[in-house]
C-alpha positions as CSV (number, residue, x, y, z in Angstrom):
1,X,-95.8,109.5,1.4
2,X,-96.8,109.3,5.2
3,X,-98.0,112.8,5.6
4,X,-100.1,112.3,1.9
5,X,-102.1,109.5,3.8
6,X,-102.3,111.5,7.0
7,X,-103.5,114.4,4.5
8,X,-105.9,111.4,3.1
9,X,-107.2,110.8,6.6
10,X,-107.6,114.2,8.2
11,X,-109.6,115.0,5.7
12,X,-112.0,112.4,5.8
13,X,-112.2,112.7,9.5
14,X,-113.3,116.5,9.6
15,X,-115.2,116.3,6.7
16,X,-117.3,113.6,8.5
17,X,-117.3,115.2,12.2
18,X,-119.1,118.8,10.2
19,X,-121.3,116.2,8.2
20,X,-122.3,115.1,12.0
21,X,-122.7,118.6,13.1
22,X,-125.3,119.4,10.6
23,X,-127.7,116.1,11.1
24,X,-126.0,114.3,8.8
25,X,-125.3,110.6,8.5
26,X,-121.7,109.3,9.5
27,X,-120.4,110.0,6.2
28,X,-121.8,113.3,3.9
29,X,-119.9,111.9,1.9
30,X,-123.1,109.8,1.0
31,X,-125.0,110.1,-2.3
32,X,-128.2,108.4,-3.5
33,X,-126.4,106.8,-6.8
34,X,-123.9,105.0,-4.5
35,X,-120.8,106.6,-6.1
36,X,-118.3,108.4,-3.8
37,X,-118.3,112.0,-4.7
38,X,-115.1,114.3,-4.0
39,X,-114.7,116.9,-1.4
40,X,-115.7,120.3,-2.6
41,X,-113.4,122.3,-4.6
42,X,-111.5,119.3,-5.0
43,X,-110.5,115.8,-3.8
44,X,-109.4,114.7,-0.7
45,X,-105.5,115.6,-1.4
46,X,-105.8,119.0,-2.7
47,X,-106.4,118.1,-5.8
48,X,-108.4,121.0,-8.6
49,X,-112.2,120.0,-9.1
50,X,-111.4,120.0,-12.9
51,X,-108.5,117.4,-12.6
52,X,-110.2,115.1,-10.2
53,X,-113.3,115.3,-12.6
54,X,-111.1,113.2,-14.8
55,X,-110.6,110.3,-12.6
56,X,-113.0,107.5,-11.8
57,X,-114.9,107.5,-8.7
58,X,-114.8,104.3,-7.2
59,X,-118.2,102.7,-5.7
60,X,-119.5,103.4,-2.3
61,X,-117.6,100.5,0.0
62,X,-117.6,99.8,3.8
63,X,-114.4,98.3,5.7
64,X,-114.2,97.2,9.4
65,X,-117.2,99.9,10.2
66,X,-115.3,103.0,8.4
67,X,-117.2,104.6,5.5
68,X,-114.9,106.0,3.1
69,X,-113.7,107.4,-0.3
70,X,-111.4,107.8,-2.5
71,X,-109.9,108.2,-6.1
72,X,-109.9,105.6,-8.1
73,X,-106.1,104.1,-9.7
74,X,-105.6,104.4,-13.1
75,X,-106.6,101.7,-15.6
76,X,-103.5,99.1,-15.6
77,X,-102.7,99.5,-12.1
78,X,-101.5,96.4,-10.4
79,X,-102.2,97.1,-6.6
80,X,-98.9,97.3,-5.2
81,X,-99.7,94.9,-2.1
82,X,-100.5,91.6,-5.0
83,X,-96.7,92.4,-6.4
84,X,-95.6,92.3,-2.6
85,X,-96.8,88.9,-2.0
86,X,-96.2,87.5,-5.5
87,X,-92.3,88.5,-5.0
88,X,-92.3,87.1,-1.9
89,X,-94.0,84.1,-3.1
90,X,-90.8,83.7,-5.5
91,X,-88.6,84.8,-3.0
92,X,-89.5,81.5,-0.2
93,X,-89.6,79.5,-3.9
94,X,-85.7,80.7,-4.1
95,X,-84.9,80.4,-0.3
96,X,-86.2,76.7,-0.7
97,X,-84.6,75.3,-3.5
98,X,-81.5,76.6,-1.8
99,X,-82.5,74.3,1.3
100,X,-83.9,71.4,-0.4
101,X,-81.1,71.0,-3.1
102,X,-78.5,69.8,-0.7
103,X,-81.1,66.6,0.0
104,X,-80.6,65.5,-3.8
105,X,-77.2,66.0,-4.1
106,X,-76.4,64.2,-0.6
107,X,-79.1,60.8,-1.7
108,X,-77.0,57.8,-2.7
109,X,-76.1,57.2,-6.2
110,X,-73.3,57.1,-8.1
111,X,-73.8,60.9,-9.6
112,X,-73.7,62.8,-6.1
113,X,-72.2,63.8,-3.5
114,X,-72.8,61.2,-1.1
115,X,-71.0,58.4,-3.2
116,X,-68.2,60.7,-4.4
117,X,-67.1,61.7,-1.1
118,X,-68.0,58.2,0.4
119,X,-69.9,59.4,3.1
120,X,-71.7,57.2,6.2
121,X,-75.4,57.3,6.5
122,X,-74.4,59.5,9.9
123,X,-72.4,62.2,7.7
124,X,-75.5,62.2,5.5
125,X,-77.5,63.2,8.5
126,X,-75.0,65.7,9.4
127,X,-74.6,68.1,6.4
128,X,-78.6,67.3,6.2
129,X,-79.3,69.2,9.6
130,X,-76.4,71.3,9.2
131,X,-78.4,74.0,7.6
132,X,-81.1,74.1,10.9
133,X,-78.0,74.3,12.9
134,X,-77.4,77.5,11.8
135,X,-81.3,78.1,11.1
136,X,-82.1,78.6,14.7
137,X,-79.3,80.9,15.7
138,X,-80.6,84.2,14.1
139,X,-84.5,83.6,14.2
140,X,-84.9,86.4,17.0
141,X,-81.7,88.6,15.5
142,X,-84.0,88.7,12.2
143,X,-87.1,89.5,13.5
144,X,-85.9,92.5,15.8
145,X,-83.5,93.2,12.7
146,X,-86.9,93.7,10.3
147,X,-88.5,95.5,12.9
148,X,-85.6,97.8,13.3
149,X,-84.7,99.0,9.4
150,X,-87.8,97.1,7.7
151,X,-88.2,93.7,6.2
152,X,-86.9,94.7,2.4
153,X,-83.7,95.2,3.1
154,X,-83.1,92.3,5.6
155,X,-84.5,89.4,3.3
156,X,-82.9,90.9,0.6
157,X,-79.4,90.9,2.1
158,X,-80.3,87.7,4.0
159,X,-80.8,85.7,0.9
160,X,-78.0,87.1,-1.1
161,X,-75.3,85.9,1.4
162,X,-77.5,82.6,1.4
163,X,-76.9,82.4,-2.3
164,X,-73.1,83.3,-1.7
165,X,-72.4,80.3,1.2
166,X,-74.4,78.0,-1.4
167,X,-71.6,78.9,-4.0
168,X,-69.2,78.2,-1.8
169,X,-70.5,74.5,-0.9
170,X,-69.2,73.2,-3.9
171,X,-65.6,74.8,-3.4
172,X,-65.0,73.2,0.1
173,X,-66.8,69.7,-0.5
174,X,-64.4,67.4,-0.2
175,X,-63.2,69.1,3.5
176,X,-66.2,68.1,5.7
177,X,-66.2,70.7,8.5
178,X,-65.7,73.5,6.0
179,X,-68.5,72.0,4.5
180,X,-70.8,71.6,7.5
181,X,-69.9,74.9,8.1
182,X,-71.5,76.4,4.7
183,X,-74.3,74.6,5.0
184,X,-74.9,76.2,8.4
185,X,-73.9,79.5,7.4
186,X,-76.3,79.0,4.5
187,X,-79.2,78.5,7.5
188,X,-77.6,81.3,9.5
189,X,-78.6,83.7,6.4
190,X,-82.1,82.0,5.8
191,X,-83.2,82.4,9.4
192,X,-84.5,86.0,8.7
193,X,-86.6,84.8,6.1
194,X,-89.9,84.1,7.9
195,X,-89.9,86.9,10.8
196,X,-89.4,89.2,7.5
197,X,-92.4,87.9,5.5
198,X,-94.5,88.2,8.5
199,X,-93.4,91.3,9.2
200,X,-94.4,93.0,5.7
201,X,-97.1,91.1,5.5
202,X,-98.3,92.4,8.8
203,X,-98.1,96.2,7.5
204,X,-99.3,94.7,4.0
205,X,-102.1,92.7,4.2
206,X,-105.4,93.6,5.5
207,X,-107.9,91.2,7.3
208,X,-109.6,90.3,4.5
209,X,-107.3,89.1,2.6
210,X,-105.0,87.5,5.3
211,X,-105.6,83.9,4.7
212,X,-105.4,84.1,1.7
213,X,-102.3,85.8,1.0
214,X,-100.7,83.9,4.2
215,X,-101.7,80.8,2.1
216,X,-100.5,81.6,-1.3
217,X,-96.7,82.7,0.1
218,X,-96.0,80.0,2.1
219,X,-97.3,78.2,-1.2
220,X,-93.6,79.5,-2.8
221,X,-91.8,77.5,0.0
222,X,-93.7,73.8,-1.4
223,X,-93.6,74.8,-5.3
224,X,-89.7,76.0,-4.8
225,X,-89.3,71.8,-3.5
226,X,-91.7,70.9,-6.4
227,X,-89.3,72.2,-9.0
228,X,-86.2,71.4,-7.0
229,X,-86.4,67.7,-7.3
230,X,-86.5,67.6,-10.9
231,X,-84.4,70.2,-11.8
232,X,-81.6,69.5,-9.5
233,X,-81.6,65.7,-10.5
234,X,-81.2,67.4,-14.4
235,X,-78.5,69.4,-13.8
236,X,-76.9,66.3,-12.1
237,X,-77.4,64.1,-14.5
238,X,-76.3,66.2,-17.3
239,X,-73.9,68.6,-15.6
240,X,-73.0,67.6,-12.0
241,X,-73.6,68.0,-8.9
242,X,-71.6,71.3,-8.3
243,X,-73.3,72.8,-11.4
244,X,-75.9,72.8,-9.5
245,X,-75.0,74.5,-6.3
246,X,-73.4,77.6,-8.9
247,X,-77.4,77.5,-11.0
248,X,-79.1,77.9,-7.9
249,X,-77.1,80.1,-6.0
250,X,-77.0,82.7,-9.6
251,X,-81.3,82.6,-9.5
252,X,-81.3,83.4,-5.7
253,X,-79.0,86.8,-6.4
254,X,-81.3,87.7,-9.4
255,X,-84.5,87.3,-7.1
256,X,-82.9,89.3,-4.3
257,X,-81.9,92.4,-6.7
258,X,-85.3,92.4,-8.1
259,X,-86.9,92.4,-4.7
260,X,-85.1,95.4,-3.5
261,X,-85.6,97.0,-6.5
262,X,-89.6,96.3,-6.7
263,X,-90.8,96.3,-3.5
264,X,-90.9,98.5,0.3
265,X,-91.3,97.9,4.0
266,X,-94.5,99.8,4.4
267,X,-97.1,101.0,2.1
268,X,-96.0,104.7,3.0
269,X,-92.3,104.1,1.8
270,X,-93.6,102.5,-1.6
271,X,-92.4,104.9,-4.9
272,X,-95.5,104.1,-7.0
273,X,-97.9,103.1,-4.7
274,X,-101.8,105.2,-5.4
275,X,-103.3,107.2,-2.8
276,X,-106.0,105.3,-3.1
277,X,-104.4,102.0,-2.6
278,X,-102.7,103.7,0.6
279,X,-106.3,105.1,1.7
280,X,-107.4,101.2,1.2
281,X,-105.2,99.7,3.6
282,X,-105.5,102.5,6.3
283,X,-109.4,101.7,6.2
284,X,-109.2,98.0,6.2
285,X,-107.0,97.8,8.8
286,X,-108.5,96.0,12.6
287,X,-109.0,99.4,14.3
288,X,-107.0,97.0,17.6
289,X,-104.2,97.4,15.3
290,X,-103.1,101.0,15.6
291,X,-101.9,100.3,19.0
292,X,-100.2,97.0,18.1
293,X,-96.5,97.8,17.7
294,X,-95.1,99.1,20.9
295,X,-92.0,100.8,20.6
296,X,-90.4,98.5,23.2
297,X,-90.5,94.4,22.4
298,X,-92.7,92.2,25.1
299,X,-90.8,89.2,25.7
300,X,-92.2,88.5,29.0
301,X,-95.8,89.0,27.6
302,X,-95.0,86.8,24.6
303,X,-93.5,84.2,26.3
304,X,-96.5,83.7,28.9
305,X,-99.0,83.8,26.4
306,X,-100.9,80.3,25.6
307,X,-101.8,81.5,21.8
308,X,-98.6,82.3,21.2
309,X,-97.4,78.7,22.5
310,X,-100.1,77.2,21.0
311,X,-98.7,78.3,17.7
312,X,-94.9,77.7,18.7
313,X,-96.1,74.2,19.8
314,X,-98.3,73.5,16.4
315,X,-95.8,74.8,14.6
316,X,-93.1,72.8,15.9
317,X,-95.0,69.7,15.9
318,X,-95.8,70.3,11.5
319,X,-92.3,70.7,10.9
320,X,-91.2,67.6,12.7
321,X,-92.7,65.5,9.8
322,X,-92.0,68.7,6.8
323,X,-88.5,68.4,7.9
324,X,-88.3,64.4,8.0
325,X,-89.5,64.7,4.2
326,X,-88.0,67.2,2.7
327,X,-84.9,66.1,4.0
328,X,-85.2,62.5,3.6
329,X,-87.9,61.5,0.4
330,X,-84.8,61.3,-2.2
331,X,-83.3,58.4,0.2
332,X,-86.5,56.9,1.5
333,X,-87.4,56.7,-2.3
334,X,-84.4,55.6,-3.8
335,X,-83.7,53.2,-0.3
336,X,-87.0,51.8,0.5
337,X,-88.8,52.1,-3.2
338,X,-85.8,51.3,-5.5
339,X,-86.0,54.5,-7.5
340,X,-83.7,55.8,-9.5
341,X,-81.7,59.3,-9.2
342,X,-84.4,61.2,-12.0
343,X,-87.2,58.8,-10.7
344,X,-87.0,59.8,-7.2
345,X,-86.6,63.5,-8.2
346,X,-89.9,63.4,-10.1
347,X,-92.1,60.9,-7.9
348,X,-90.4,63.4,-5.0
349,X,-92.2,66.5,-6.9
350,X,-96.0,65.3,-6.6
351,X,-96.6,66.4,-2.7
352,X,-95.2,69.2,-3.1
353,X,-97.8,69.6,-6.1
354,X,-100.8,69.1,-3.9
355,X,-99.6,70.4,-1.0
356,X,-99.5,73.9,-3.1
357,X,-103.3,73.2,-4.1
358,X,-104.2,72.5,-0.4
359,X,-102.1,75.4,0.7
360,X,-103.5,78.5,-1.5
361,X,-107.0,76.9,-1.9
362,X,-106.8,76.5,2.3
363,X,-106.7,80.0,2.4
364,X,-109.5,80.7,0.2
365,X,-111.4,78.5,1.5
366,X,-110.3,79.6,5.4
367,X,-111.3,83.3,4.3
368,X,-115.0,82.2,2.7
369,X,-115.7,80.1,6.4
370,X,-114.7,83.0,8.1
371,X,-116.4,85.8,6.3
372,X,-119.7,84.2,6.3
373,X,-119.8,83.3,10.1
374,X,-119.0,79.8,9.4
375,X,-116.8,79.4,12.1
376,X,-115.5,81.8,14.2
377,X,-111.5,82.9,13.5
378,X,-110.4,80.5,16.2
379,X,-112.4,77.5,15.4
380,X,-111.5,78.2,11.9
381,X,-107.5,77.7,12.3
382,X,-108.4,74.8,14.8
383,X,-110.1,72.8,12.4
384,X,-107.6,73.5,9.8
385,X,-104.5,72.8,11.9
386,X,-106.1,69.8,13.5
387,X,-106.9,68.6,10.3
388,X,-103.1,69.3,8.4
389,X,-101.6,67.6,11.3
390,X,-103.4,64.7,12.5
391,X,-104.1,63.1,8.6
392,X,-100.7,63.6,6.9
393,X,-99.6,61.6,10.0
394,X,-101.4,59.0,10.1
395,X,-100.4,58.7,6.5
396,X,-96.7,58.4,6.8
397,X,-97.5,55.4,9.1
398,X,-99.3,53.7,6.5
399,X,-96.9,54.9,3.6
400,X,-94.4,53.2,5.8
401,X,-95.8,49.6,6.2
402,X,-97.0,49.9,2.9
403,X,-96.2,46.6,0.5
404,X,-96.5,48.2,-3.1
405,X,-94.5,51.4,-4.5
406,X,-97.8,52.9,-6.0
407,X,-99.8,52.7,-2.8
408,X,-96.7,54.1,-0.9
409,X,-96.1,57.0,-3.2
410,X,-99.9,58.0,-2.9
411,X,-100.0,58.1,1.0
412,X,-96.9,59.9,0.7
413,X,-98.4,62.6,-1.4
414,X,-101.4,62.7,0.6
415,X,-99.9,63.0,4.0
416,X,-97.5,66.1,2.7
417,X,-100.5,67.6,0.7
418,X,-102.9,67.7,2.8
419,X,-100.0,69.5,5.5
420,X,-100.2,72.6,3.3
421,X,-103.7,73.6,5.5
422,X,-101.2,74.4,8.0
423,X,-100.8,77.8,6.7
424,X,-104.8,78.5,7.1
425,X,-104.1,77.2,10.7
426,X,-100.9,78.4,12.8
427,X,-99.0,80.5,10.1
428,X,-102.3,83.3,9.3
429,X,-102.7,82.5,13.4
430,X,-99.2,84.4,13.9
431,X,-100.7,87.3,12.2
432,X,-103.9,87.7,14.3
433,X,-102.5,87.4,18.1
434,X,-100.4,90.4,17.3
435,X,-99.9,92.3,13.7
436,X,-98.1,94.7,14.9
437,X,-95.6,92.3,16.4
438,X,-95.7,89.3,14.0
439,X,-92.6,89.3,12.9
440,X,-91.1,88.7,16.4
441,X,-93.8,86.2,17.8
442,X,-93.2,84.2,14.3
443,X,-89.3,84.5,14.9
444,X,-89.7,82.8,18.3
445,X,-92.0,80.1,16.8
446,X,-89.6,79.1,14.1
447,X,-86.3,79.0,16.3
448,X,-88.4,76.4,18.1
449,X,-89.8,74.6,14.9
450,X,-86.1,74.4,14.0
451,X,-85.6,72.5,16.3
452,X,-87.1,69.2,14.4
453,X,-84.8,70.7,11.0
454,X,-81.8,69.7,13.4
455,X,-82.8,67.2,14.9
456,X,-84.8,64.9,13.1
457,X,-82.5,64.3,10.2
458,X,-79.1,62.9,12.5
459,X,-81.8,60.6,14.3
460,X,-83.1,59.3,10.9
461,X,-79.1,58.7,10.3
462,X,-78.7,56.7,13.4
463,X,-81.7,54.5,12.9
464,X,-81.2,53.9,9.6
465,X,-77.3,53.1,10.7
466,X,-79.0,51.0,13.7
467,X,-81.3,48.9,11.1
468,X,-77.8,48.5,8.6
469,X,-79.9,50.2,5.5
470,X,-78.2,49.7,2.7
471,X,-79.4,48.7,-1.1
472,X,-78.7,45.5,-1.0
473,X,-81.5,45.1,2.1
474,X,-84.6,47.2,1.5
475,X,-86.4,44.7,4.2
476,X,-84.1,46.9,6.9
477,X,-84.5,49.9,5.3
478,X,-88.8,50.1,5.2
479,X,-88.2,48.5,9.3
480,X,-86.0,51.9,9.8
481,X,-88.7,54.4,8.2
482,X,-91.3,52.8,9.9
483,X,-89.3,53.9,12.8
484,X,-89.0,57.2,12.1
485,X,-92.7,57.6,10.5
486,X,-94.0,56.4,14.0
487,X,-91.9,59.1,15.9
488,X,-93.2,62.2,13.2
489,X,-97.0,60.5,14.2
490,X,-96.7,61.0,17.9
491,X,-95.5,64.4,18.1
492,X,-97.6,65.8,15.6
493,X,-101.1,64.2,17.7
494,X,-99.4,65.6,20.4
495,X,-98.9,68.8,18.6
496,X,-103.0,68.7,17.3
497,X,-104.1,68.1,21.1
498,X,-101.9,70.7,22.4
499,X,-103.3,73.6,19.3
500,X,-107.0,72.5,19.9
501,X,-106.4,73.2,23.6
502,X,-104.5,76.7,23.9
503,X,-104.9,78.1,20.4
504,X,-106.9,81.5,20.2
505,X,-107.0,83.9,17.4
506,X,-108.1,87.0,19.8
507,X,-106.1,90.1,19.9
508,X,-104.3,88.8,23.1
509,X,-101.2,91.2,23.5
510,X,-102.3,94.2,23.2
C-alpha cells in the first residue's frame, strides 16, 4: 500500500515537471471544464484507459498549494479516516465509563460500595485517585510504545486489560489494598489511551479537518460520563453494584475487538482504504510535516519549548476542575443538594450533555474562524482556551455559594459545558507544535494533567473530613465545596494567564 501511494505521487510529480517543460501551467493536468482528466493511456496507477473510463473523475481541487488528481471512490464509500475517528470516538466513550463508574459506585447510599464496605470520606478519596495513580506511570511508556508498533494495537491491548482489572474490582472489594491496586492497574492500562489517539490522528487527520475531528473525539470522553451516570445508578439499583463493574468491563472488550479488527495505524497499512483517499491525505498534508517525525525522540527540545509548556500547563490547569467533577458530582450532589442515588446520576448527566455540544461545535466553529482569516491559528486556541478555562471557573464558585438546588445545578452544567472548548484550544494545539510527534508531546502533557486526577480527589477527602460532612449537616458540607471550588478557580486563572502568555501554534520543533 505504501509503494501504490508513492506510485500515486511519482506520477503526478513527473507528469507535472514535463507539463513545465513544455510552457505549461503547474499542473497539465488542467482542463477548461474543471474536471481532472487521467494520465494518458491510463490513470495514475497503471490502470487501462478503458477501465478508468468507468470511474468518476472527481472535480478539479487545490490543497496546501498542490494541484492534484485522482480517481474518484466508488459510490457507498465511507472515507476510511471518518470510521477512524468515529471508533475512536466510541473507544474514549468506553475508556471513560470505565473511569467514571467507580465515582457512582463509591457515592454514599445504602446501594454502593461506600456504605457496604463502611468506608471514611478519606478511603473514598483514595480508591477515587487511585486510578490517576497508576494513570501517570505509563503516559511516556505509551506514547513511545505507539510510536514504536503503531497506535492500533497499543489502545487496543491497553483497553482490554483495562476492561480485565475492572472485572477484577468487584472480586477483591472487600480487601482494600487489593482493591486500590485494581483501580490503579486499571489507570496503568488507560494511560496509553491519549498519546495513541493523538498519534493516529496525527498520521489521520489533515489540517482541515483537525479541529474538528480533535473536537468530536474528545467529545466520546464527555458523552461516555453522560451515559455513565444513569446507567450505572440502573444497574445499581436493579442489579448491584458489582453487576456493574462485569457490564462495563464486557462492552470495553467488545469495543477493543472491533477496533482492531476495523481500523490501522497509517493510511498506508489500511486493507480497504481507496487510492484516492490515500492520494487525499498525501496532498492535504502541511508540506512542514514530511520532516516532522525524526527517527530519534527530542526530549531536550520538547522540554525547553514554551508551546509545548504552554499546553502542559493549560492542560494541567482544565483537568484540575474536570477531575474535581467527574470524580466528585455524585457526592457533591447527593451531600450538598440532597439527591438521591438515580437523581444524582441523571442531574450528573446534563454537563456532560453540553459539554459534548460545546466540544464538537468548538471545533466547527474553531475550523470556520480559522479558514476565513478570522483569527490567526494561535489567537484562535487562545481565545478558546482562555475562554473554557476562565468561565467554567468562575462558575463552580458560584455553584458553590449558591442557595437553591436549581440555580446550583445550572452553574454546574455551565461551568463543565462550556470546558468542552478546551479541545478547540490545547488538545488540536498538541497536534500543530509537532504532528509528527504528537503522540509524545501529548503523553508528556497528560502525565502532568494527571497530576490534579491524583491529587485533587484525596484533598477533597481531607477537607470534606476537616469540615465533618456528613448528611445530617449539609451547612458543612456546601462550606467544604466552597473550599475546593475556590482552589479549581485559582489554578485554572493561573492556568488561562500562563496559555495566553506562551501558547503558539507555529511549527516550533522542527
Amino acid at each position: 500500500r505504501g509503494s501504490e501511494v508513492e506510485g500515486v505521487m511519482d506520477a503526478l510529480r513527473s507528469r507535472t515537471a514535463r507539463g513545465l517543460e513544455e510552457g505549461g501551467t503547474a499542473s497539465p493536468l488542467e482542463d477548461p471544464s474543471g474536471l481532472r482528466q487521467p494520465l494518458s493511456g491510463g490513470s495514475l496507477d497503471g490502470t487501462p484507459q478503458d477501465e478508468v473510463e468507468e470511474e468518476a473523475l472527481l472535480p478539479k481541487d487545490k490543497m496546501q498549494g498542490h494541484d492534484h488528481a485522482y480517481l474518484a471512490p466508488p459510490r457507498g464509500y465511507v472515507p476510511r479516516r471518518f470510521i477512524l475517528v468515529m471508533m475512536l470516538f466510541l473507544g474514549l466513550f468506553v475508556a471513560y465509563m470505565l473511569r467514571v463508574c467507580i465515582s457512582v459506585a463509591a457515592a454514599p447510599g445504602p446501594l454502593g460500595m461506600y456504605d457496604a464496605l463502611d468506608w471514611t470520606k478519606t478511603q473514598q478519596g483514595v480508591v477515587l485517585g487511585a486510578f490517576f495513580d497508576g494513570y501517570i506511570t505509563t503516559q511516556i511508556v505509551g506514547g513511545i510504545l505507539a510510536r514504536r508498533f503503531g497506535g492500533k494495537a497499543v489502545l487496543g491491548t491497553g483497553m482490554i486489560m483495562a476492561c480485565l482489572c475492572t472485572a477484577l474490582t468487584p472480586i477483591v472489594s472487600h480487601t482494600f489494598p487489593l482493591l486500590v491496586a485494581c483501580r490503579v492497574a486499571v489507570g496503568v492500562f488507560q494511560a496509553v489511551t491519549f498519546p495513541c489517539v493523538m498519534t493516529l490522528l496525527g498520521v489521520w487527520c489533515t489540517p482541515q479537518e483537525r479541529s474538528a475531528s480533535v473536537g468530536l473525539v474528545m467529545a466520546g470522553s464527555y458523552t461516555g460520563t453522560v451515559v455513565t451516570y444513569p446507567l450505572a445508578a440502573y444497574l445499581m439499583e436493579t442489579y448491584s453494584w458489582q453487576t456493574m463493574f462485569f457490564f462495563l468491563a464486557g462492552l470495553g472488550c467488545t469495543w477493543a475487538v472491533c477496533f482492531l479488527f476495523i481500523c490501522a495505524s497509517t493510511p498506508a497499512l489500511h486493507s480497504s482504504i481507496h487510492r484516492a483517499e490515500l492520494a487525499k491525505l498525501s496532498f492535504a498534508m502541511d508540506p512542514q510535516e514530511e520532516g516532522d517525525a525524526p527517527a530519534g525522540i527530542p526530549w531536550v527540545k520538547i522540554l525547553r519549548c514554551p508551546s509545548a509548556w504552554a499546553c502542559f500547563i493549560g492542560h494541567f490547569a482544565f483537568n484540575w476542575s474536570f477531575y474535581t467533577m467527574l470524580t466528585e458530582l455524585p457526592s457533591f450532589l447527593s451531600l450538598s443538594l440532597h439527591f438521591e442515588l438515580r437523581e444524582a446520576g441523571f442531574v450528573s448527566m446534563l454537563p456532560y450533555i453540553v459539554q459534548v455540544v460545546f466540544s464538537i461545535g468548538g471545533g466547527m466553529l474553531g475550523d470556520v474562524i480559522i479558514s476565513r482569516g478570522i483569527l490567526s491559528r494561535t489567537h484562535t486556541r487562545k481565545a478558546f482556551m482562555t475562554v473554557a478555562l476562565l468561565v467554567p471557573a468562575s462558575c463552580l464558585v458560584a455553584c458553590g455559594m449558591a442557595t437553591s438546588s436549581t440555580t446550583a445545578v445550572a452553574l454546574m452544567t455551565t461551568s463543565i459545558g462550556i470546558s468542552g472548548l478546551a479541545n478547540t484550544g490545547v488538545s488540536a494545539n498538541y497536534l500543530e507544535i509537532s504532528a509528527g510527534l504528537s503522540g509524545i508531546i501529548m503523553s508528556v502533557g497528560n502525565t502532568v494533567a494527571s497530576l490534579p486526577g491524583m491529587v485533587s480527589p484525596v484533598l477533597t477527602g481531607i477537607i470534606l473530613d476537616h469540615y465533618a460532612c456528613s448528611p445530617a449537616d449539609p451547612a458543612a458540607c456546601k462550606a467544604a465545596y466552597q473550599l475546593v471550588f475556590s482552589i479549581a478557580f485559582g489554578v485554572q486563572a493561573a492556568g488561562a494567564g500562563l496559555f495566553l502568555l506562551l501558547a503558539s501554534s507555529d511549527r516550533v520543533l522542527f
